[in-house]
Legacy VTK file of the C-alpha trace (Angstrom):
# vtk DataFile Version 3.0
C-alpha trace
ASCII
DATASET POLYDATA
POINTS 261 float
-100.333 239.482 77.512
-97.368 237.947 75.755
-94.686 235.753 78.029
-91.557 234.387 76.389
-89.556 231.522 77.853
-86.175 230.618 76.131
-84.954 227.224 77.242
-81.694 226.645 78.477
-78.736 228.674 77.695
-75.787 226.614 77.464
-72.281 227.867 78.008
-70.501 231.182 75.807
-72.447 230.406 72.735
-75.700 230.446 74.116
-75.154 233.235 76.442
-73.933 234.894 73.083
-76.759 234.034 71.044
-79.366 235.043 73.490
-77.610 239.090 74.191
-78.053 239.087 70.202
-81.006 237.475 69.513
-83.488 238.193 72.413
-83.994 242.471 72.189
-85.159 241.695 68.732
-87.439 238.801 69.705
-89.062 240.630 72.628
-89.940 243.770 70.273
-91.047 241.564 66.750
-93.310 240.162 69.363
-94.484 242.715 71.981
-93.343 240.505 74.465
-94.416 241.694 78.098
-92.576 239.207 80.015
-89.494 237.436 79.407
-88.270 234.034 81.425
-84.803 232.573 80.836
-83.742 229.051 82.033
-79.625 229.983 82.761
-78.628 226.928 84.404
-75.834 225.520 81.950
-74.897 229.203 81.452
-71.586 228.620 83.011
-69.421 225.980 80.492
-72.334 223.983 80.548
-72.898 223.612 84.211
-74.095 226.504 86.940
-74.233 230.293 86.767
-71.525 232.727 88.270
-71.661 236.079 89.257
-70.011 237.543 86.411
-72.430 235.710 83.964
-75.511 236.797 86.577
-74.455 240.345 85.401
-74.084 239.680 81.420
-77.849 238.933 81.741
-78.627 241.846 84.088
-78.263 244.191 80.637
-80.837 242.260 78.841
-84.383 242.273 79.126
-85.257 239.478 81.333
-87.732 239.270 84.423
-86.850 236.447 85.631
-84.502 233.340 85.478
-85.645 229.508 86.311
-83.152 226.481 86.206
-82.665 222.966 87.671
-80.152 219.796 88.591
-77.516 222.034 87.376
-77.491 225.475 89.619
-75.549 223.675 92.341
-72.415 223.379 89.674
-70.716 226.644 90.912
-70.385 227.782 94.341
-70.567 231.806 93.829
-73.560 230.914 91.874
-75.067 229.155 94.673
-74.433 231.743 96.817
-76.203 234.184 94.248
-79.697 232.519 94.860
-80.012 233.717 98.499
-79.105 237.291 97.115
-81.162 237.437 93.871
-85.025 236.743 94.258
-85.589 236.287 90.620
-82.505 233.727 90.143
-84.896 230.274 91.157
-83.961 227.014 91.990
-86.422 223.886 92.028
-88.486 223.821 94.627
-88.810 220.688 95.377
-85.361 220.330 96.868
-85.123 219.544 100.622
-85.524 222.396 103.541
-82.648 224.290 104.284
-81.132 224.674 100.740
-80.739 228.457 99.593
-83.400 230.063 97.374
-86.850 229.753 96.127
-88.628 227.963 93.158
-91.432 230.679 93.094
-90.823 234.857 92.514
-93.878 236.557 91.656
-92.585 239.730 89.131
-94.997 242.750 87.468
-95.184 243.473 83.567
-94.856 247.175 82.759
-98.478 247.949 83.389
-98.530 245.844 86.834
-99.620 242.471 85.507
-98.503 239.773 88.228
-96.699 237.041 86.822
-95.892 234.116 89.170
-93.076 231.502 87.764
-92.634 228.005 89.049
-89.250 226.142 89.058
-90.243 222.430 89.666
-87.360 219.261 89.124
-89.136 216.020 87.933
-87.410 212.221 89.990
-88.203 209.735 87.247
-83.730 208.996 86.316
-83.058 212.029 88.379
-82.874 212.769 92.068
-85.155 211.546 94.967
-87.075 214.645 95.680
-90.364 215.919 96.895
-93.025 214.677 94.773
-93.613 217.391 91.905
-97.258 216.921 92.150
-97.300 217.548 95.832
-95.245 220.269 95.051
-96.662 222.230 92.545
-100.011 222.089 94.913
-98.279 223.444 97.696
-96.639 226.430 95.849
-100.411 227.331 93.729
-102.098 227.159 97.550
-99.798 229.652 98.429
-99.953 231.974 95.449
-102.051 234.752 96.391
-105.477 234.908 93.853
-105.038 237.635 92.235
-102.025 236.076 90.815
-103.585 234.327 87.577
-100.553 234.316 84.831
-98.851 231.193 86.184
-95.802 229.974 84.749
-94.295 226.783 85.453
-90.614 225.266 84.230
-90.700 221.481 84.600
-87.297 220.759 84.828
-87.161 216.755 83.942
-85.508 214.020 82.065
-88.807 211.590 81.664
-91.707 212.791 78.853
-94.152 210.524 80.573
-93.299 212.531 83.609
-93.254 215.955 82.065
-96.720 215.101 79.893
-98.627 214.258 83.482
-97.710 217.297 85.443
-99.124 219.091 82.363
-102.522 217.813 82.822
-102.479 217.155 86.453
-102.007 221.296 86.394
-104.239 221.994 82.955
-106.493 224.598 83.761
-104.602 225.966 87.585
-101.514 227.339 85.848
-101.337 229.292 82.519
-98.513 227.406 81.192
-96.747 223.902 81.764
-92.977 223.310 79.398
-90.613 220.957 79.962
-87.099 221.696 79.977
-83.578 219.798 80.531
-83.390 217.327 77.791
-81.948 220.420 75.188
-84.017 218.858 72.459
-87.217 220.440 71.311
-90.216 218.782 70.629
-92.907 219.760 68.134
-95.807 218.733 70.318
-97.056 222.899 71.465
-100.585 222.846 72.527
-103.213 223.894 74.449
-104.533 221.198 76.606
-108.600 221.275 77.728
-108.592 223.463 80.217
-106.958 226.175 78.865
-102.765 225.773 80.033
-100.632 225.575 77.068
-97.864 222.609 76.924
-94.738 221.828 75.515
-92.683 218.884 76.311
-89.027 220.395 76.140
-88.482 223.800 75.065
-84.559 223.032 73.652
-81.551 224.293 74.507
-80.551 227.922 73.221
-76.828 226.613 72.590
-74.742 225.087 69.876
-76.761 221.962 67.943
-74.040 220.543 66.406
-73.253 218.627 69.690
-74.522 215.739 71.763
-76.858 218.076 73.795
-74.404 221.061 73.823
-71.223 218.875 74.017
-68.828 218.158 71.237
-70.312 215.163 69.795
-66.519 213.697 69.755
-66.099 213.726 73.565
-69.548 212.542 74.167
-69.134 209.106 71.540
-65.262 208.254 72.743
-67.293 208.205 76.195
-69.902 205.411 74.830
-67.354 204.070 73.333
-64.773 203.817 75.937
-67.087 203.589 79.033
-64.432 206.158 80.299
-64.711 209.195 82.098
-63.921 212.125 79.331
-63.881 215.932 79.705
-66.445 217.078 78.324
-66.474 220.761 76.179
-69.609 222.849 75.174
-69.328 222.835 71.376
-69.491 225.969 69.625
-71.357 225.142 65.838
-74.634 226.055 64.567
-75.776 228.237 67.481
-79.729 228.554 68.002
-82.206 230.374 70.126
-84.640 227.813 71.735
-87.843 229.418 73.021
-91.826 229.616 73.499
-94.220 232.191 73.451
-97.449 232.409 75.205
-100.498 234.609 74.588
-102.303 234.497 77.722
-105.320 236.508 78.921
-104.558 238.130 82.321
-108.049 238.449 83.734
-108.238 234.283 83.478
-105.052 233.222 83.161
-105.910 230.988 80.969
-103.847 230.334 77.649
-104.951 231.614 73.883
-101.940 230.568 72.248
-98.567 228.993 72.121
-96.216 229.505 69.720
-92.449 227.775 69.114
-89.003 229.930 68.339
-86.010 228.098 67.089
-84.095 231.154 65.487
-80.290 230.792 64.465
-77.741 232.735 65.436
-75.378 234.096 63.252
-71.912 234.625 64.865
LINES 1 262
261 0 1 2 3 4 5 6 7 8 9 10 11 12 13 14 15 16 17 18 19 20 21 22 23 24 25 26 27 28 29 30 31 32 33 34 35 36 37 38 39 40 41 42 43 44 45 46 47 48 49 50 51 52 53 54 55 56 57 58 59 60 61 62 63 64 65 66 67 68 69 70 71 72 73 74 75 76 77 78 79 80 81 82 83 84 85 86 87 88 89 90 91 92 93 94 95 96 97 98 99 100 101 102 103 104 105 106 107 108 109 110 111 112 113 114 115 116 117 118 119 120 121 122 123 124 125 126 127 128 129 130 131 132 133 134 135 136 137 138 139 140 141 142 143 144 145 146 147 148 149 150 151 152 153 154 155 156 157 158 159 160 161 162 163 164 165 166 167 168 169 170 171 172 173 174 175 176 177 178 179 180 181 182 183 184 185 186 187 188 189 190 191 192 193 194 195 196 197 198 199 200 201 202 203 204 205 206 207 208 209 210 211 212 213 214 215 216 217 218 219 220 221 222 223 224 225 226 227 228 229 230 231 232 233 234 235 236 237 238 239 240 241 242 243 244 245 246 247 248 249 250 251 252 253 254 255 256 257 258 259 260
């Protein structure tokens, strides 16, 4: 089977760029699953309803995101209502949501995807090595395509889950950092790796920012507004050939694809 991920979508121009660019991806590629990390979809920060049902009329399974998905308060609300809208799971008990929703291709296929948040410069959370074996011992069996979102700032960090978890999940990638990295493999045992996936937003930024605002803050050491930019729009993404029966990874494939507004 074929499983796309497309990396962060990051304010209007992402959100435009992937209702434009993803039907044709999904069908140049006989894509059977499709995973979408939303959670800058909302001026860079968070997801709201209205944006929750933009993506609704595209063809998207399921949607993983990180730090970020606390930044609005409907959208907050939206991940005790919407099973396939995760969160990371390794935030404490009591917060709403899940970081695991097990979906179905069209011909039944179970497909489980993780949501994990890495600590290293981040937040103190639960371990996401203790974490990701607590959310595989739950996974029923016959679940073998297992996806999982590593939502971290560190590469050290992100490159370790990948092998602690080479050859137990189908896929490990890396997001959060909005730059991608050339460095798509399969590692020994069969789960296929990427360190960050990219944003699918506007590159002529600081990360998805005007690049203006972002230097007049190093340059200041003021607080300054920031404002997603809006040039040079790209679609960020990975694609996975994985066989079902195994779960195991054939082949890994990066998608940077330009949008043309």
């Amino acid at each position: 089977m074929k499983l796309l991920f497309v990396g962060d979508v990051m304010g209007k121009p992402g959100r435009r760029a992937l209702a434009e660019l993803l039907p044709g991806l999904i069908d140049r590629h006989r894509i059977d699953y499709t995973v979408v990390n939303v959670e800058n979809a909302a001026g860079g920060g968070g997801v709201t309803a209205p944006i929750m049902r933009e993506f609704e009329e595209l063809p998207i399974d399921c949607y993983s995101s990180g730090n970020h998905i606390w930044d609005k308060k409907d959208g907050v609300a939206i991940l005790s209502e919407e099973p396939r809208l995760l969160r990371p799971a390794n935030y404490p008990e009591g917060n709403p949501g899940s970081g695991v929703y097990i979906g179905e291709t069209p011909i039944g296929i179970k497909v489980a995807t993780l949501n994990i948040e890495g600590r290293v410069f981040m937040k103190n959370l639960e371990s996401p090595f203790t974490c990701a074996d607590r959310l595989l011992a739950e996974l029923p069996d016959e679940v073998k395509v297992r996806f999982v979102d590593f939502h971290a700032e560190a590469t050290s960090e992100k490159q370790a889950l990948g092998f602690y978890l080479d050859g137990r999940v189908s896929a490990v990638v890396g997001t959060h950092t909005h730059v991608p990295t050339a460095d798509e493999r399969i590692l020994p045992n069969g789960t296929a790796y990427q360190t960050d996936v990219g944003m699918t937003g506007p590159y002529e930024s600081v990360i998805g920012m005007r690049y203006d605002r972002v230097i007049r803050r190093f340059l200041t050491q003021r607080r300054v507004a920031f404002e997603v930019a809006k040039r040079d729009v790209r679609l960020a993404g990975v694609i996975f050939d994985i066989d079902e029966a195994t779960g195991k990874a054939r082949g890994i494939e990066r998608v940077l694809e330009k949008y043309e507004s």
